[in-house]
N, C-alpha and C positions, 0 to 999 in steps of 0.2 A: 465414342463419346468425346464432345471438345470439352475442353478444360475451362474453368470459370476463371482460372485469371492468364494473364495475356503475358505475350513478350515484349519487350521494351527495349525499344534501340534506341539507344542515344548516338545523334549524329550532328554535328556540324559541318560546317560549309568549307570542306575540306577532299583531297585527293582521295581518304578514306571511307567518305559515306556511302561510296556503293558498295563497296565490300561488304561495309557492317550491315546496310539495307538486304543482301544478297543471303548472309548468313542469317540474319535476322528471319529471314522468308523460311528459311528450310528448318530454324526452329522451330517455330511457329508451324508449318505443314507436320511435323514429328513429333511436336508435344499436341496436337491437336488446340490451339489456342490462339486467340485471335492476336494482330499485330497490330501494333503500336507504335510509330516512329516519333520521336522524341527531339525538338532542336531547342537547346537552352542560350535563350540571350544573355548574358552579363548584366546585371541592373548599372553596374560602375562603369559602363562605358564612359570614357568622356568626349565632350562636344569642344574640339580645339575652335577657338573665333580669333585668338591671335589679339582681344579688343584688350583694351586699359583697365582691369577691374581695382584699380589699386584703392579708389574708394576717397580721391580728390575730386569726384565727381560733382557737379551741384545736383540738388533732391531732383529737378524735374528733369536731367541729364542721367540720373540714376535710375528714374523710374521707367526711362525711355528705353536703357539699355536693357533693366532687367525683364521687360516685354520682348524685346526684342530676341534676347537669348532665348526665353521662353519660348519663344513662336519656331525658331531654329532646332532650339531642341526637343520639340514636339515635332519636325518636319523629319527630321532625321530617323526619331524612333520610326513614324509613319513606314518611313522608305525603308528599315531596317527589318520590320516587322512582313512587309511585303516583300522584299526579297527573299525569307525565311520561309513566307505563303508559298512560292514561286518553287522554290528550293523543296522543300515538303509535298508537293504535290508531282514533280519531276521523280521523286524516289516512289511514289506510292504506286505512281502508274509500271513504274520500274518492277515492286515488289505486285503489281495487280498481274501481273503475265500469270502470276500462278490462280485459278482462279476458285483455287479450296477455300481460299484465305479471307479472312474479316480484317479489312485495315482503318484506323484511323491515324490522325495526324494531331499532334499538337506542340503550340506554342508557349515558352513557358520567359519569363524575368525574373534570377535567381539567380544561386547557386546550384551547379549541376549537382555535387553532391546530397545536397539539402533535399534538392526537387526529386532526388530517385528516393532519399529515405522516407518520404512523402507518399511515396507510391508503393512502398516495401509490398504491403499488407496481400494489396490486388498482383504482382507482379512471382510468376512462374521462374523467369528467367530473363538476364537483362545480356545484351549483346551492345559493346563496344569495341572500338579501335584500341588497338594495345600499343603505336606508337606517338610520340612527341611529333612538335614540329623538326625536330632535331634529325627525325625519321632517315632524312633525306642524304644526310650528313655517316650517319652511322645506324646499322641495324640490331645496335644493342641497347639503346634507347627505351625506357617506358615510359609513356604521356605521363603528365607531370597529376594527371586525376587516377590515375588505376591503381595506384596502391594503394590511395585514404581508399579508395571505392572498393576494391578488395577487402580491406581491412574491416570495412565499416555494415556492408549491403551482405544482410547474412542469406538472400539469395544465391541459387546458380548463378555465374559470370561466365557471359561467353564471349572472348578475347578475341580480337582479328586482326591481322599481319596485310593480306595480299589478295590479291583477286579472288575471288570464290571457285572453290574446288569443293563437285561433291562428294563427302567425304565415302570412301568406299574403303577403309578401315579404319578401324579404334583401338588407341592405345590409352592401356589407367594405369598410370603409376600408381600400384597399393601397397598403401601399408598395412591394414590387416585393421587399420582403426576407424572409429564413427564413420570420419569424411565420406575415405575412399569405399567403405561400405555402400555408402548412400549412392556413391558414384556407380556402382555396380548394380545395385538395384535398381536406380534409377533406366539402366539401358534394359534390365532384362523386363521392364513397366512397358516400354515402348515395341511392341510387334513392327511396327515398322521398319527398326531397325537392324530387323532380325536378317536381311539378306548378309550383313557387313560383318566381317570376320573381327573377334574381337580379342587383342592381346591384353592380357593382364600380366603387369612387370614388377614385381620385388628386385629392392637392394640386397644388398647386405649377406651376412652369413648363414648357411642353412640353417633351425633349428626345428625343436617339435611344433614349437611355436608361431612357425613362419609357415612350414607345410601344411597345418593345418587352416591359417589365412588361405593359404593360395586354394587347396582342394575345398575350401566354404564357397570361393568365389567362382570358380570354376565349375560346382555342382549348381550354383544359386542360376549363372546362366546359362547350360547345356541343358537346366530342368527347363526353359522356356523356348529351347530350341536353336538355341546359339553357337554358333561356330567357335569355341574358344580356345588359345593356346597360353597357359601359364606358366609362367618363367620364373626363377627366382635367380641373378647375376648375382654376383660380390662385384663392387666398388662401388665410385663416388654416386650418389645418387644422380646429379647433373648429366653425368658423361653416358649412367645407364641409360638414361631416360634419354637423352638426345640422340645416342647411338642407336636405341631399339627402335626411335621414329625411321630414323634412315632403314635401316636393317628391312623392318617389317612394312617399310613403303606405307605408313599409318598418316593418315589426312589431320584427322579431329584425338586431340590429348586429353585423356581427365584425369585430374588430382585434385586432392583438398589442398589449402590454400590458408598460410600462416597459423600453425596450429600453435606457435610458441608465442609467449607475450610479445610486445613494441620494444620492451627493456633487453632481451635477449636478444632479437634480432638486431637493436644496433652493438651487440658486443660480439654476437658468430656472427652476424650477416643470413638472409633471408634465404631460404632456399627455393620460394615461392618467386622471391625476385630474380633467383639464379637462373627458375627454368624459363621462366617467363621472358627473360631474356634471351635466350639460350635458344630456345623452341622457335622456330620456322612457320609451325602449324598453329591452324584454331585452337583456341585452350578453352575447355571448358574448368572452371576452380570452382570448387565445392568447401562451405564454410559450416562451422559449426553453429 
């Protein structure tokens, strides 16, 4: 049965957009729901002329000018808006090789964030780029939109790093709470997914409290057929979590994603921003 709401990639015209188009595609074939590739213009772009607007102008020198910029900055959106058509349609035919999929394409004048919470309602799962332009510089970098868009889009977020890898295991960082719950159920939802062996990873120190998180999670997916192996480590939740991706050779990551307010996280720091930085692999974050 396909899903009645779709997945949403947001992409710009960047070294990034096949990835997120790539990952994008293998949601969309896995949640059973149609695709949607997303490119957000800026309304504030500005139209450099280099002219004198200082406004010593005489009226019928003013009136010449302010057609003139007009007619310019009407050319320009023109050509901006069709190079985004051009752009949009080079990804679709990209994501059409799969040919399960329902895609469309749309063009939007906004704010990215505004435009996705716009779309919350209809929207399964959103897939974006999880580096800066900064990317290129250092790979510890997050786009300067994925934390308000994390913070804000109480959707799944599916995060991408690197060329598309398909993912042939799963790592969840769980804490035993709502999020990661959701995380859990959400894979044992999907038969699809059912070839990929899945690691379920606890921090922290044993108690009754934590074994019996892990064996909830562990019986929730071996009842649907699932491959599972769960772990409970002690230490830092970072170094767990980044060390059991290598360790377990894991493609695709799930966690929940800032469970503590904005006030707290600027006084410990974010642990959502630690893995997110940290992590190598696709992240799926899971919100309350």
């Amino acid at each position: 049965m396909r899903s009645s709401k779709k997945v949403l990639a947001c992409v710009d015209q960047s070294d990034y957009a096949q990835h997120v188009a790539d990952y994008a595609a293998w949601a969309a074939e896995h949640l059973a729901a149609p695709l949607e590739l997303l490119h957000v213009i800026d309304r504030h772009q500005e139209v450099a002329s280099g002219i004198d607007r200082s406004g010593s102008l005489e009226m019928d020198a003013q009136e010449h000018l302010l057609a003139r910029l007009s007619t310019e900055e009407g050319e320009k959106n023109r050509a901006v808006r069709e190079q985004g058509r051009l752009f949009l349609n080079t990804l679709k035919a990209r994501c059409a090789k799969n040919s399960k999929l329902t895609i469309d394409t749309r063009q939007r004048y906004g704010q990215l964030l505004t435009t996705l919470k716009e779309q919350e309602a209809s929207v399964a799962m959103y897939v974006l780029g999880r580096r800066g332009e900064s990317a290129s510089r250092t790979r510890r970098d997050l786009g300067r939109h994925v934390e308000s868009i994390c913070r804000q889009i109480r959707r799944p977020i599916l995060t991408v790093t690197d060329d598309f890898r398909t993912p042939r295991s799963l790592l969840v960082a769980f804490d035993g709470g709502k999020m990661t719950r959701r995380g859990v159920e959400l894979i044992a939802s999907r038969s699809s997914l059912k070839e990929l062996p899945v690691h379920v990873i606890m921090s922290g120190r044993r108690t009754q409290e934590s074994t019996k998180h892990l064996e909830w999670a562990e019986a929730t997916l071996r009842a649907k057929g699932f491959s599972v192996n769960a772990s409970l480590i002690p230490g830092d939740p970072e170094q767990v979590v980044t060390r059991a991706i290598e360790e377990r050779e894991a493609d695709l990551l799930i966690m929940g994603a800032y469970s503590h307010s904005p006030w707290r996280s600027l006084l410990v720091g974010s642990r959502t921003n630690d893995l997110l930085r940290a992590s190598q692999v696709a992240t799926i974050t899971l919100h309350d």
